[in-house]
C-alpha positions in Angstrom: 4.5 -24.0 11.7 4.0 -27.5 10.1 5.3 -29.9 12.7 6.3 -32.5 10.3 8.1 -30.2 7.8 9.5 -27.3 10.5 8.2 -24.9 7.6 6.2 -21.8 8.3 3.0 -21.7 6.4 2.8 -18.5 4.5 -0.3 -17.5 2.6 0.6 -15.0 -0.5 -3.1 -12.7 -1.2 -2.6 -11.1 -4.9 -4.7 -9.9 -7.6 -7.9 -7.6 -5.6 -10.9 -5.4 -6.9 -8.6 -3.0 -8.4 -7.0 -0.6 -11.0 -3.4 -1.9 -9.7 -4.9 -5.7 -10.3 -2.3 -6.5 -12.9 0.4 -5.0 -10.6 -0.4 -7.5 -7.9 0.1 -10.6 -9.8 3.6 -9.0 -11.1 4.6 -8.4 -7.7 3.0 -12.1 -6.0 5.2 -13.8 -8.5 8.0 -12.5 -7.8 7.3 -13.0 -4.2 6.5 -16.2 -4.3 9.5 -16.9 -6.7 11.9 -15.5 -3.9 10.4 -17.2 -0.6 12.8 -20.0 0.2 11.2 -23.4 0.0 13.7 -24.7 2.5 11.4 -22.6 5.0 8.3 -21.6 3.7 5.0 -23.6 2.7 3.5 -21.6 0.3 -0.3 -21.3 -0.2 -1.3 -18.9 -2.8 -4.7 -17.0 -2.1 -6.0 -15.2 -5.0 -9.0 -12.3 -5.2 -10.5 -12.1 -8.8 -11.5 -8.7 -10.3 -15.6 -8.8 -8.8 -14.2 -9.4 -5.3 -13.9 -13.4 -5.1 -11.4 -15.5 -3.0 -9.9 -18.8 -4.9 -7.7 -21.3 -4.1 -5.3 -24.2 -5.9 -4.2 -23.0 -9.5 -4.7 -19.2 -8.9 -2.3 -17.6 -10.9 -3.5 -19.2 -14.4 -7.0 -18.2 -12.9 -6.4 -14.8 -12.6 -4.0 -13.9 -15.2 -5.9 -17.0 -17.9 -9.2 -17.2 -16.6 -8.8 -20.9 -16.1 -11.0 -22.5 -13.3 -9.9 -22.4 -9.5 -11.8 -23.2 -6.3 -13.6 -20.8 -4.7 -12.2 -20.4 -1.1 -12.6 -17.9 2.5 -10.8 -16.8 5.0 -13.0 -16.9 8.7 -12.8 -13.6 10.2 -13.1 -15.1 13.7 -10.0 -16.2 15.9 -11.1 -19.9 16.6 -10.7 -20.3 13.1 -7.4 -18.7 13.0 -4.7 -20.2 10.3 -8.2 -21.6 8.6 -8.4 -21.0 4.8 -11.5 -23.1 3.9 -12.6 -24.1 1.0 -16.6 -23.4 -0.3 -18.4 -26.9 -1.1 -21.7 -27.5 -2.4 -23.9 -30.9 -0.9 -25.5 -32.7 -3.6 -25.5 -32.0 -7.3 -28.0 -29.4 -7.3 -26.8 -25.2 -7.9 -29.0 -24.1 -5.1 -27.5 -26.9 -2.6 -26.8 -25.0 0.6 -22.3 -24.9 0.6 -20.3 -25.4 3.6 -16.3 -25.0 4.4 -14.0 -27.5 4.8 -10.4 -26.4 5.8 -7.6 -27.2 2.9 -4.9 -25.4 4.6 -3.6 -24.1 8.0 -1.6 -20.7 7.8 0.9 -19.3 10.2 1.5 -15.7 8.8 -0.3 -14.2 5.6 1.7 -12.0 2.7 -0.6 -9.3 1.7 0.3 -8.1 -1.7 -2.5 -6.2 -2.6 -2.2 -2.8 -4.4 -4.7 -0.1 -3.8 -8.5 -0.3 -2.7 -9.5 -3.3 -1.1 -6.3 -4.5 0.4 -3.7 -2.0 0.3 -6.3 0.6 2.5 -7.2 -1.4 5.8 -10.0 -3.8 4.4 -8.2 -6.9 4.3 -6.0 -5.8 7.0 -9.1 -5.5 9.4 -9.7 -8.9 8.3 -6.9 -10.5 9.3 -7.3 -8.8 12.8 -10.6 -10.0 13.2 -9.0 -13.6 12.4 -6.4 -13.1 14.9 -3.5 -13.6 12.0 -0.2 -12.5 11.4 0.4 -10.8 8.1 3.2 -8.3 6.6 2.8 -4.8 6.6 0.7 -1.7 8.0 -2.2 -2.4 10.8 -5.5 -0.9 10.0 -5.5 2.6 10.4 -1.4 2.6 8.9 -2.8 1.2 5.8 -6.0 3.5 5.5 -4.1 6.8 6.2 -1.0 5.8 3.7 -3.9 4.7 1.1 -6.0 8.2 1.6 -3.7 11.3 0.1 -5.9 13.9 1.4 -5.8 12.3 4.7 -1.9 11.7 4.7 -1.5 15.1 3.7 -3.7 16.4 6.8 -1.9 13.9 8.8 1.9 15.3 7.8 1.0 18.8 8.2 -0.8 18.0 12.0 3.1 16.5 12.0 4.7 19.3 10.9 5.7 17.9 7.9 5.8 19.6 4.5 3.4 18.9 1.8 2.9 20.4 -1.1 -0.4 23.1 -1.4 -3.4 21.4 -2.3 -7.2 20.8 -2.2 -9.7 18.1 -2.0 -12.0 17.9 -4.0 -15.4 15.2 -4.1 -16.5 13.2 -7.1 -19.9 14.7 -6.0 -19.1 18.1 -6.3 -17.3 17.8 -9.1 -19.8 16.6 -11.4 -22.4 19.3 -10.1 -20.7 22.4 -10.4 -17.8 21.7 -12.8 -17.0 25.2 -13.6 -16.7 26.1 -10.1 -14.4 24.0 -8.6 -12.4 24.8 -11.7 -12.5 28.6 -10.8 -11.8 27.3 -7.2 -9.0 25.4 -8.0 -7.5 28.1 -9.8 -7.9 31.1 -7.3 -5.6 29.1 -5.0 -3.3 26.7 -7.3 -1.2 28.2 -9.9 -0.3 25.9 -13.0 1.1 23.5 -13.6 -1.2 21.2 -11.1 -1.9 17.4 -10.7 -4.9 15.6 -10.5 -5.0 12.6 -8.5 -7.7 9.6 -7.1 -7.0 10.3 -3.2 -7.3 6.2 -2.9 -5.7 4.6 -6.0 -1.6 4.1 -6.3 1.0 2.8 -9.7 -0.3 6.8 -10.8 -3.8 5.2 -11.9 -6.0 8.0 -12.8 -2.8 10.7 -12.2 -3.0 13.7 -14.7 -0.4 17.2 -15.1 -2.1 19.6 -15.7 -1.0 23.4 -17.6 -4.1 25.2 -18.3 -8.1 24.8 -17.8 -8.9 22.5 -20.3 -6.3 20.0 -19.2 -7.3 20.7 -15.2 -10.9 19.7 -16.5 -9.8 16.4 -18.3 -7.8 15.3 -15.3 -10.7 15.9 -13.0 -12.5 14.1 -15.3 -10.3 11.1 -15.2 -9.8 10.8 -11.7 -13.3 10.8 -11.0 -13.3 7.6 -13.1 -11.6 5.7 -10.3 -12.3 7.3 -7.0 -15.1 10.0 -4.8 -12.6 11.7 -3.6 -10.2 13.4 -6.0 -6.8 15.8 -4.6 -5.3 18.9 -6.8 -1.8 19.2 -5.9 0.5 21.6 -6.7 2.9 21.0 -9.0 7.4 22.4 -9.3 8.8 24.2 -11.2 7.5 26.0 -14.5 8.6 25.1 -18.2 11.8 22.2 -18.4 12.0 22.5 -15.2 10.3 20.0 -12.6 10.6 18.4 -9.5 13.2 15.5 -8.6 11.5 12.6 -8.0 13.1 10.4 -4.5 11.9 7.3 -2.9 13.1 6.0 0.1 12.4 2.2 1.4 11.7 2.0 5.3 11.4 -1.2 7.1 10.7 -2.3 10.5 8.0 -2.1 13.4 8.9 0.4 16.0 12.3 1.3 15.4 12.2 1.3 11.2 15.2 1.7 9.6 15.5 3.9 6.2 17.1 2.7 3.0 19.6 4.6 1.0 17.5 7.5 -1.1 16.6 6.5 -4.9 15.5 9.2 -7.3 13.3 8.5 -10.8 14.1 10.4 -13.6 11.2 10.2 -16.0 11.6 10.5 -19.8 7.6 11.2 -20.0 6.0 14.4 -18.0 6.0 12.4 -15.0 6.5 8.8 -13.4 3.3 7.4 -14.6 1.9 3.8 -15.0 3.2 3.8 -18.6 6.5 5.0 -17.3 6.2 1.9 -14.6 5.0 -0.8 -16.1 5.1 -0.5 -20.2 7.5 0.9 -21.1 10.2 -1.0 -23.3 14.0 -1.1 -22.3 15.5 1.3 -24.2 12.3 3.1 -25.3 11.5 7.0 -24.6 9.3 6.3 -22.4 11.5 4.2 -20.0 12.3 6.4 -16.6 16.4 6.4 -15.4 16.2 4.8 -11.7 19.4 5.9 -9.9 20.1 4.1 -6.7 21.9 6.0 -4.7 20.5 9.3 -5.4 23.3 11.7 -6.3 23.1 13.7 -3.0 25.1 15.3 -0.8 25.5 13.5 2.1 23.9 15.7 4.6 20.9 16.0 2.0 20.7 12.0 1.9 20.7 11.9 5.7 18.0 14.4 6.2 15.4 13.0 3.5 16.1 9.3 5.2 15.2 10.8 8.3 12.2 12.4 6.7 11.0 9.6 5.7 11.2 7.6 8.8 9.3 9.8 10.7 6.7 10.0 8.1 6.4 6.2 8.6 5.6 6.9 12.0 3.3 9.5 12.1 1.1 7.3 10.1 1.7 4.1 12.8 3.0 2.2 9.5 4.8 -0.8 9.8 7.0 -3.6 8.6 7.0 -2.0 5.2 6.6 1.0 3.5 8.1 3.0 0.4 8.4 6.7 0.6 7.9 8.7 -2.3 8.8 12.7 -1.9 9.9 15.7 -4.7 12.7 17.9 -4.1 13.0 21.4 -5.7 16.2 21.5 -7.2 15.9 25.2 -7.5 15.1 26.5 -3.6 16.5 23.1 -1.9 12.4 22.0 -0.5 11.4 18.9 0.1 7.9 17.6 0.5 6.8 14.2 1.4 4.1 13.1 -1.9 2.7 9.8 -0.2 3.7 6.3 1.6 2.6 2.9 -0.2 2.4 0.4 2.7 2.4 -2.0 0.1 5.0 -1.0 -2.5 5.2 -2.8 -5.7 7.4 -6.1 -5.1 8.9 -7.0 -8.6 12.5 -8.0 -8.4 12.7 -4.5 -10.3 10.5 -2.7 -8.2 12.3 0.0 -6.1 11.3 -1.2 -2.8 13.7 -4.3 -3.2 16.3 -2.5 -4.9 16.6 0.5 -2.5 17.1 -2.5 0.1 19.7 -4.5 -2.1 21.8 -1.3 -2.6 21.5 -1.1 0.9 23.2 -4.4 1.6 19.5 -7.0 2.0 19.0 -8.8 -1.1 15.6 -9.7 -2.1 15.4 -12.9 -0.1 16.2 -11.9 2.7 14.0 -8.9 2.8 11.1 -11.5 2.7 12.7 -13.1 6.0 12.9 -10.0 7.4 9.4 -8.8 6.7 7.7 -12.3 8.1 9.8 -12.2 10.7 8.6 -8.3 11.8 5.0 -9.9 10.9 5.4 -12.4 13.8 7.0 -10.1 15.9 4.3 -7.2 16.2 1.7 -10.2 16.3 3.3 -11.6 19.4 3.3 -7.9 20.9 -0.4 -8.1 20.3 -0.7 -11.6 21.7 0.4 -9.8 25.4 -2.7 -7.3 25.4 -5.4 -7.5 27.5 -8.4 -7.2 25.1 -11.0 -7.7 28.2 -11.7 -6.5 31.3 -13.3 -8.0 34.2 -15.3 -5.2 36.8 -13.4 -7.0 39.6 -9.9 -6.2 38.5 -10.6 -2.5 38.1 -9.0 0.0 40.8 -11.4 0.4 43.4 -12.7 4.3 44.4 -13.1 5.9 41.2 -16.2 7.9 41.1 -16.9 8.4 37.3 -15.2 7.1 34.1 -11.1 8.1 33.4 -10.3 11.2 31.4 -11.3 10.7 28.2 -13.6 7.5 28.9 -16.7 6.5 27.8 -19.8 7.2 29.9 
Protein backbone atom coordinates (compact mmCIF):
# COMPACT_ATOMS: atom_id res chain seq x y z
CA UNK A 1 0.00 0.00 0.00
CA UNK A 2 1.34 3.50 -0.73
CA UNK A 3 1.94 5.06 2.62
CA UNK A 4 1.48 8.46 1.57
CA UNK A 5 -1.74 7.96 -0.49
CA UNK A 6 -3.32 4.72 1.82
CA UNK A 7 -4.08 3.35 -1.92
CA UNK A 8 -3.39 -0.21 -2.89
CA UNK A 9 -1.15 -0.48 -5.94
CA UNK A 10 -2.85 -2.62 -8.45
CA UNK A 11 -1.12 -3.65 -11.60
CA UNK A 12 -3.78 -4.45 -14.59
CA UNK A 13 -1.71 -7.21 -17.24
CA UNK A 14 -3.89 -7.10 -20.68
CA UNK A 15 -3.31 -7.68 -24.26
CA UNK A 16 -0.89 -11.31 -24.39
CA UNK A 17 0.40 -13.60 -27.30
CA UNK A 18 -2.97 -14.57 -28.25
CA UNK A 19 -6.07 -15.17 -30.51
CA UNK A 20 -8.30 -13.57 -27.58
CA UNK A 21 -5.66 -10.36 -27.71
CA UNK A 22 -8.32 -8.03 -28.77
CA UNK A 23 -10.64 -9.45 -26.01
CA UNK A 24 -8.11 -8.46 -23.39
CA UNK A 25 -7.86 -4.86 -24.06
CA UNK A 26 -11.92 -4.83 -24.18
CA UNK A 27 -12.02 -6.33 -20.88
CA UNK A 28 -8.68 -4.19 -19.09
CA UNK A 29 -10.65 -1.16 -20.00
CA UNK A 30 -13.40 -1.76 -18.53
CA UNK A 31 -11.51 -2.91 -15.56
CA UNK A 32 -9.57 -0.27 -15.19
CA UNK A 33 -12.56 2.17 -15.86
CA UNK A 34 -14.45 0.48 -12.79
CA UNK A 35 -11.49 0.31 -10.13
CA UNK A 36 -12.16 3.10 -7.70
CA UNK A 37 -9.50 5.77 -7.73
CA UNK A 38 -10.36 6.64 -4.15
CA UNK A 39 -8.51 3.20 -3.46
CA UNK A 40 -6.58 1.91 -6.06
CA UNK A 41 -3.20 3.25 -7.86
CA UNK A 42 -3.41 1.95 -11.07
CA UNK A 43 -0.43 0.83 -13.09
CA UNK A 44 -1.29 -0.65 -16.42
CA UNK A 45 1.11 -3.45 -17.63
CA UNK A 46 0.70 -4.38 -21.16
CA UNK A 47 2.09 -7.71 -23.29
CA UNK A 48 2.24 -6.94 -27.14
CA UNK A 49 1.30 -9.64 -29.69
CA UNK A 50 5.31 -11.19 -30.03
CA UNK A 51 5.39 -11.62 -26.29
CA UNK A 52 6.79 -8.11 -24.95
CA UNK A 53 6.01 -6.38 -21.61
CA UNK A 54 5.55 -2.29 -21.84
CA UNK A 55 4.84 0.18 -19.57
CA UNK A 56 3.45 4.07 -19.46
CA UNK A 57 0.88 4.75 -22.48
CA UNK A 58 -0.02 0.99 -23.04
CA UNK A 59 -3.27 1.05 -24.28
CA UNK A 60 -2.57 3.46 -27.37
CA UNK A 61 0.41 1.00 -27.76
CA UNK A 62 -1.37 -1.90 -28.06
CA UNK A 63 -4.56 -1.05 -29.68
CA UNK A 64 -2.46 2.20 -31.96
CA UNK A 65 0.88 0.88 -32.22
CA UNK A 66 2.15 4.12 -30.63
CA UNK A 67 5.56 3.82 -28.71
CA UNK A 68 5.69 2.60 -24.92
CA UNK A 69 8.59 1.55 -22.70
CA UNK A 70 9.59 -1.69 -22.61
CA UNK A 71 9.28 -3.02 -19.07
CA UNK A 72 9.70 -6.67 -16.61
CA UNK A 73 8.39 -8.12 -13.97
CA UNK A 74 11.45 -9.98 -11.65
CA UNK A 75 10.44 -13.45 -11.05
CA UNK A 76 12.30 -13.60 -7.76
CA UNK A 77 10.68 -12.49 -4.28
CA UNK A 78 13.32 -9.88 -3.19
CA UNK A 79 12.08 -8.05 -5.95
CA UNK A 80 8.58 -8.53 -5.08
CA UNK A 81 6.06 -5.45 -6.00
CA UNK A 82 9.12 -4.48 -8.60
CA UNK A 83 7.98 -3.61 -12.10
CA UNK A 84 11.23 -2.29 -13.61
CA UNK A 85 11.72 -0.59 -16.45
CA UNK A 86 14.55 -1.88 -19.43
CA UNK A 87 17.25 1.02 -19.95
CA UNK A 88 20.00 1.12 -22.35
CA UNK A 89 23.77 2.93 -21.07
CA UNK A 90 25.00 5.10 -23.65
CA UNK A 91 23.64 5.83 -27.02
CA UNK A 92 24.84 2.88 -28.75
CA UNK A 93 21.96 -0.24 -29.80
CA UNK A 94 24.17 -2.91 -28.52
CA UNK A 95 24.77 -1.01 -25.02
CA UNK A 96 24.27 -3.65 -22.37
CA UNK A 97 20.39 -2.57 -20.58
CA UNK A 98 19.69 -2.64 -16.94
CA UNK A 99 16.35 -2.18 -14.78
CA UNK A 100 15.40 0.52 -12.85
CA UNK A 101 12.13 0.23 -10.76
CA UNK A 102 9.20 2.78 -11.98
CA UNK A 103 6.63 1.32 -9.76
CA UNK A 104 5.98 -0.74 -6.58
CA UNK A 105 2.78 -3.18 -6.80
CA UNK A 106 0.81 -4.55 -4.00
CA UNK A 107 -1.57 -7.06 -5.87
CA UNK A 108 -1.60 -7.67 -9.80
CA UNK A 109 -4.96 -7.96 -12.03
CA UNK A 110 -4.42 -10.56 -14.50
CA UNK A 111 -6.69 -10.09 -17.46
CA UNK A 112 -5.29 -12.18 -19.83
CA UNK A 113 -7.44 -14.42 -22.20
CA UNK A 114 -6.15 -17.75 -23.36
CA UNK A 115 -2.44 -19.10 -23.90
CA UNK A 116 0.08 -17.33 -22.13
CA UNK A 117 -1.80 -15.88 -19.23
CA UNK A 118 -5.06 -17.38 -18.84
CA UNK A 119 -3.19 -21.20 -18.69
CA UNK A 120 -0.68 -20.96 -15.64
CA UNK A 121 2.29 -19.07 -17.39
CA UNK A 122 1.96 -15.85 -16.00
CA UNK A 123 0.41 -17.24 -12.98
CA UNK A 124 3.67 -19.25 -12.27
CA UNK A 125 5.25 -16.03 -12.58
CA UNK A 126 3.79 -14.23 -10.16
CA UNK A 127 4.47 -17.19 -7.67
CA UNK A 128 7.95 -17.14 -8.43
CA UNK A 129 7.74 -13.25 -7.58
CA UNK A 130 6.04 -13.93 -4.43
CA UNK A 131 2.90 -11.55 -5.61
CA UNK A 132 -0.63 -11.32 -5.03
CA UNK A 133 -2.83 -11.46 -8.17
CA UNK A 134 -6.69 -12.32 -8.95
CA UNK A 135 -7.76 -15.50 -10.02
CA UNK A 136 -6.75 -19.31 -10.38
CA UNK A 137 -3.11 -20.63 -8.97
CA UNK A 138 -1.14 -22.51 -11.39
CA UNK A 139 -2.39 -25.78 -11.93
CA UNK A 140 -6.36 -24.04 -11.51
CA UNK A 141 -5.49 -22.00 -14.49
CA UNK A 142 -3.78 -24.84 -16.59
CA UNK A 143 -6.53 -27.48 -16.01
CA UNK A 144 -9.55 -24.81 -16.68
CA UNK A 145 -7.33 -23.65 -19.89
CA UNK A 146 -6.77 -27.49 -21.20
CA UNK A 147 -10.44 -28.97 -22.34
CA UNK A 148 -9.18 -32.39 -22.73
CA UNK A 149 -7.75 -32.24 -19.39
CA UNK A 150 -10.89 -30.60 -17.70
CA UNK A 151 -12.85 -33.08 -19.24
CA UNK A 152 -10.53 -36.03 -17.75
CA UNK A 153 -10.60 -34.10 -14.64
CA UNK A 154 -14.64 -33.90 -14.31
CA UNK A 155 -15.25 -37.41 -15.18
CA UNK A 156 -12.19 -38.60 -12.32
CA UNK A 157 -15.03 -36.26 -10.37
CA UNK A 158 -17.82 -37.81 -11.44
CA UNK A 159 -19.04 -35.16 -13.25
CA UNK A 160 -20.69 -35.33 -16.60
CA UNK A 161 -19.18 -34.34 -19.86
CA UNK A 162 -20.21 -34.76 -23.00
CA UNK A 163 -18.57 -37.91 -25.26
CA UNK A 164 -15.52 -36.93 -26.79
CA UNK A 165 -11.94 -37.51 -28.21
CA UNK A 166 -8.65 -35.89 -28.30
CA UNK A 167 -7.12 -35.62 -31.03
CA UNK A 168 -3.16 -34.12 -31.81
CA UNK A 169 -2.23 -31.53 -34.45
CA UNK A 170 0.45 -34.24 -35.19
CA UNK A 171 -1.76 -36.87 -35.97
CA UNK A 172 -3.98 -35.08 -37.67
CA UNK A 173 -1.98 -33.81 -40.39
CA UNK A 174 -0.51 -37.39 -41.00
CA UNK A 175 -3.28 -39.56 -41.35
CA UNK A 176 -6.21 -37.20 -42.01
CA UNK A 177 -8.52 -39.77 -43.32
CA UNK A 178 -8.13 -41.85 -40.36
CA UNK A 179 -8.80 -39.92 -37.50
CA UNK A 180 -11.80 -38.83 -39.62
CA UNK A 181 -13.03 -42.59 -39.77
CA UNK A 182 -12.01 -42.62 -36.03
CA UNK A 183 -13.96 -39.77 -35.14
CA UNK A 184 -16.87 -41.10 -36.75
CA UNK A 185 -16.95 -44.80 -35.51
CA UNK A 186 -17.46 -43.27 -32.03
CA UNK A 187 -19.19 -39.63 -32.43
CA UNK A 188 -22.38 -39.38 -34.21
CA UNK A 189 -23.12 -35.97 -36.10
CA UNK A 190 -23.57 -33.16 -35.42
CA UNK A 191 -19.91 -32.74 -33.57
CA UNK A 192 -17.68 -29.74 -32.55
CA UNK A 193 -14.32 -29.10 -33.24
CA UNK A 194 -12.42 -27.18 -30.74
CA UNK A 195 -8.40 -25.95 -29.87
CA UNK A 196 -8.16 -27.76 -26.33
CA UNK A 197 -6.20 -24.41 -25.14
CA UNK A 198 -7.85 -21.32 -26.82
CA UNK A 199 -11.25 -19.62 -25.27
CA UNK A 200 -14.03 -16.51 -26.87
CA UNK A 201 -14.83 -19.90 -29.41
CA UNK A 202 -11.48 -19.07 -31.43
CA UNK A 203 -10.97 -21.87 -33.77
CA UNK A 204 -14.62 -23.52 -32.58
CA UNK A 205 -16.39 -25.29 -35.57
CA UNK A 206 -20.20 -27.52 -35.72
CA UNK A 207 -19.83 -29.86 -37.60
CA UNK A 208 -22.84 -32.16 -39.79
CA UNK A 209 -21.14 -34.38 -42.10
CA UNK A 210 -17.32 -35.37 -43.23
CA UNK A 211 -16.44 -32.55 -45.15
CA UNK A 212 -17.38 -30.06 -42.50
CA UNK A 213 -15.59 -32.44 -39.61
CA UNK A 214 -12.44 -32.10 -41.99
CA UNK A 215 -12.64 -28.19 -42.28
CA UNK A 216 -13.11 -27.83 -38.56
CA UNK A 217 -10.08 -29.99 -37.83
CA UNK A 218 -8.51 -28.07 -40.18
CA UNK A 219 -9.11 -24.85 -38.40
CA UNK A 220 -8.42 -25.77 -35.11
CA UNK A 221 -5.21 -26.99 -35.92
CA UNK A 222 -4.54 -23.44 -37.00
CA UNK A 223 -4.43 -22.36 -33.33
CA UNK A 224 -3.52 -25.20 -31.12
CA UNK A 225 -1.54 -29.22 -30.96
CA UNK A 226 -3.96 -30.44 -29.37
CA UNK A 227 -7.52 -30.37 -30.89
CA UNK A 228 -10.99 -32.10 -28.84
CA UNK A 229 -14.16 -33.57 -30.95
CA UNK A 230 -17.04 -33.15 -28.82
CA UNK A 231 -20.29 -34.33 -29.13
CA UNK A 232 -22.73 -32.24 -30.05
CA UNK A 233 -27.34 -32.07 -28.79
CA UNK A 234 -29.86 -32.54 -30.34
CA UNK A 235 -30.37 -33.27 -34.14
CA UNK A 236 -32.02 -30.82 -36.74
CA UNK A 237 -33.68 -27.25 -34.88
CA UNK A 238 -33.10 -28.66 -32.10
CA UNK A 239 -29.84 -27.91 -29.89
CA UNK A 240 -28.56 -27.57 -26.60
CA UNK A 241 -29.44 -24.65 -24.08
CA UNK A 242 -26.55 -22.79 -23.52
CA UNK A 243 -26.08 -21.75 -19.26
CA UNK A 244 -23.31 -19.95 -17.56
CA UNK A 245 -22.90 -19.58 -14.14
CA UNK A 246 -20.38 -17.01 -12.33
CA UNK A 247 -18.53 -18.47 -9.18
CA UNK A 248 -16.49 -16.39 -6.87
CA UNK A 249 -14.44 -17.00 -3.92
CA UNK A 250 -11.34 -18.98 -2.49
CA UNK A 251 -12.30 -21.93 -0.48
CA UNK A 252 -15.84 -21.51 0.14
CA UNK A 253 -16.98 -19.95 -3.54
CA UNK A 254 -20.21 -18.89 -3.81
CA UNK A 255 -22.39 -19.44 -7.24
CA UNK A 256 -24.21 -16.67 -9.07
CA UNK A 257 -27.75 -16.98 -10.26
CA UNK A 258 -27.70 -19.22 -13.72
CA UNK A 259 -27.64 -17.21 -17.13
CA UNK A 260 -28.48 -18.98 -20.36
CA UNK A 261 -27.33 -17.68 -24.16
CA UNK A 262 -29.56 -18.01 -26.80
CA UNK A 263 -27.74 -17.73 -30.07
CA UNK A 264 -29.32 -16.45 -33.31
CA UNK A 265 -26.17 -18.09 -35.31
CA UNK A 266 -25.43 -22.15 -34.99
CA UNK A 267 -23.77 -21.55 -31.85
CA UNK A 268 -22.34 -18.82 -29.40
CA UNK A 269 -19.28 -18.02 -31.40
CA UNK A 270 -16.74 -15.07 -31.44
CA UNK A 271 -18.97 -13.34 -34.04
CA UNK A 272 -21.87 -13.98 -31.86
CA UNK A 273 -19.64 -12.38 -28.83
CA UNK A 274 -17.89 -9.80 -29.96
CA UNK A 275 -19.28 -8.44 -33.61
CA UNK A 276 -22.28 -8.65 -33.74
CA UNK A 277 -24.43 -5.42 -34.07
CA UNK A 278 -27.41 -4.58 -31.62
CA UNK A 279 -30.20 -5.53 -33.30
CA UNK A 280 -28.55 -7.67 -35.95
CA UNK A 281 -29.16 -11.51 -36.69
CA UNK A 282 -26.32 -12.36 -35.52
CA UNK A 283 -26.67 -10.88 -31.94
CA UNK A 284 -27.32 -13.86 -29.17
CA UNK A 285 -30.45 -13.13 -26.49
CA UNK A 286 -28.63 -13.24 -22.89
CA UNK A 287 -31.28 -13.97 -20.21
CA UNK A 288 -30.23 -13.36 -16.71
CA UNK A 289 -31.95 -15.36 -14.67
CA UNK A 290 -32.30 -18.39 -16.71
CA UNK A 291 -35.96 -19.35 -16.94
CA UNK A 292 -35.58 -22.41 -14.56
CA UNK A 293 -37.33 -24.15 -12.29
CA UNK A 294 -36.14 -23.53 -9.13
CA UNK A 295 -34.86 -26.88 -8.18
CA UNK A 296 -33.09 -26.95 -11.76
CA UNK A 297 -31.43 -23.49 -10.87
CA UNK A 298 -30.28 -24.88 -7.50
CA UNK A 299 -28.76 -27.97 -8.85
CA UNK A 300 -26.76 -26.44 -11.94
CA UNK A 301 -25.31 -23.68 -9.21
CA UNK A 302 -24.30 -26.39 -7.27
CA UNK A 303 -22.74 -28.01 -10.29
CA UNK A 304 -20.89 -25.55 -11.00
CA UNK A 305 -19.34 -24.88 -7.70
CA UNK A 306 -18.01 -28.06 -7.35
CA UNK A 307 -16.63 -28.02 -10.75
CA UNK A 308 -14.67 -24.89 -9.45
CA UNK A 309 -13.26 -27.07 -7.00
CA UNK A 310 -12.29 -30.05 -8.50
CA UNK A 311 -10.09 -27.98 -10.65
CA UNK A 312 -8.56 -25.99 -7.23
CA UNK A 313 -9.84 -22.68 -9.09
CA UNK A 314 -10.10 -19.66 -7.32
CA UNK A 315 -11.32 -16.08 -6.80
CA UNK A 316 -12.90 -16.26 -10.16
CA UNK A 317 -14.27 -18.29 -12.59
CA UNK A 318 -17.28 -18.48 -15.15
CA UNK A 319 -18.96 -21.77 -15.75
CA UNK A 320 -20.21 -22.53 -19.04
CA UNK A 321 -22.49 -25.94 -19.33
CA UNK A 322 -25.43 -27.24 -22.08
CA UNK A 323 -28.59 -28.68 -20.94
CA UNK A 324 -30.73 -31.03 -23.02
CA UNK A 325 -34.01 -29.68 -23.04
CA UNK A 326 -35.28 -32.90 -24.40
CA UNK A 327 -33.98 -35.74 -21.59
CA UNK A 328 -33.31 -32.95 -18.71
CA UNK A 329 -28.92 -33.68 -18.92
CA UNK A 330 -26.66 -31.48 -18.02
CA UNK A 331 -22.93 -31.43 -18.80
CA UNK A 332 -20.36 -29.10 -17.58
CA UNK A 333 -18.55 -27.71 -21.31
CA UNK A 334 -15.49 -25.79 -19.59
CA UNK A 335 -14.46 -23.10 -16.77
CA UNK A 336 -12.66 -19.74 -17.88
CA UNK A 337 -10.64 -18.69 -14.79
CA UNK A 338 -10.37 -15.55 -16.52
CA UNK A 339 -13.84 -14.71 -17.98
CA UNK A 340 -14.22 -11.87 -20.26
CA UNK A 341 -14.60 -8.65 -18.00
CA UNK A 342 -16.54 -6.04 -20.23
CA UNK A 343 -19.28 -4.19 -18.31
CA UNK A 344 -21.41 -6.52 -20.73
CA UNK A 345 -19.59 -9.54 -20.32
CA UNK A 346 -21.64 -12.20 -18.40
CA UNK A 347 -19.30 -12.70 -15.65
CA UNK A 348 -20.23 -9.16 -14.20
CA UNK A 349 -23.75 -9.38 -15.10
CA UNK A 350 -24.55 -12.82 -13.60
CA UNK A 351 -22.93 -11.01 -10.34
CA UNK A 352 -25.03 -7.70 -10.76
CA UNK A 353 -28.32 -9.70 -11.04
CA UNK A 354 -27.11 -11.32 -8.14
CA UNK A 355 -27.05 -8.19 -6.08
CA UNK A 356 -22.68 -7.17 -6.56
CA UNK A 357 -22.43 -4.46 -9.03
CA UNK A 358 -19.48 -4.28 -11.14
CA UNK A 359 -17.38 -2.27 -8.71
CA UNK A 360 -17.67 -3.97 -6.12
CA UNK A 361 -16.92 -7.30 -7.63
CA UNK A 362 -13.32 -5.74 -8.30
CA UNK A 363 -13.18 -5.10 -4.36
CA UNK A 364 -14.20 -8.40 -3.86
CA UNK A 365 -11.87 -10.12 -6.20
CA UNK A 366 -8.52 -8.10 -4.81
CA UNK A 367 -9.60 -8.58 -1.66
CA UNK A 368 -9.85 -12.70 -2.13
CA UNK A 369 -6.33 -11.96 -4.05
CA UNK A 370 -4.83 -10.79 -0.67
CA UNK A 371 -6.56 -13.19 1.25
CA UNK A 372 -5.25 -16.64 -0.34
CA UNK A 373 -1.77 -14.70 -0.59
CA UNK A 374 -1.74 -14.23 3.14
CA UNK A 375 -2.77 -18.03 3.55
CA UNK A 376 0.37 -18.67 1.60
CA UNK A 377 2.45 -16.24 3.52
CA UNK A 378 1.90 -18.94 6.77
CA UNK A 379 3.53 -21.95 4.93
CA UNK A 380 6.59 -23.32 5.61
CA UNK A 381 8.34 -23.57 2.23
CA UNK A 382 11.71 -24.99 4.07
CA UNK A 383 12.71 -27.45 6.13
CA UNK A 384 15.60 -27.61 8.38
CA UNK A 385 16.97 -31.65 9.21
CA UNK A 386 16.88 -30.64 12.84
CA UNK A 387 13.20 -29.93 13.14
CA UNK A 388 12.22 -33.21 11.59
CA UNK A 389 10.62 -36.01 13.97
CA UNK A 390 13.31 -38.03 15.14
CA UNK A 391 13.13 -42.18 14.58
CA UNK A 392 11.93 -42.49 11.14
CA UNK A 393 13.73 -45.10 9.35
CA UNK A 394 13.09 -44.29 5.59
CA UNK A 395 11.12 -41.47 3.81
CA UNK A 396 6.96 -40.92 4.59
CA UNK A 397 4.47 -42.71 2.44
CA UNK A 398 4.62 -41.28 -0.66
CA UNK A 399 8.14 -39.39 -0.21
CA UNK A 400 10.84 -38.97 -2.20
CA UNK A 401 13.91 -41.23 -1.83
Amino acid sequence: MNKRTGKLRVGVIFGGRSGEHEVSLQSARSVMRALDPAKYEVTPIGITKEGRWIAGDVMAALAEGADARPAALLPEPAHSGSLSLWERVGEREESAPHLTAITELDVIFPVLHGPYGEDGTVQGLLELAGLPYVGAGVVGSAVGMDKAIFKAVMEAHGLPVLPWQLVTRARWLREPEAVLDAVEAHLPYPVFTKPANLGSSVGISKCNNRDELRAGLAEAARFDRRLIVEQGIGRGDQRARELEVAVLGNDEPQASVVGEIRPRRAFYDYVAKYMAAPGSEDESELIIPAPLAPAQSDAIRALAVRAFQAIDSAGLGRVDLLLDDESGALYLNEINTIPGFTSISMYPKLWEASGVSYPELLDRLIALALERHREKMELETTIEPSALSPGGSGPAQGGAQ
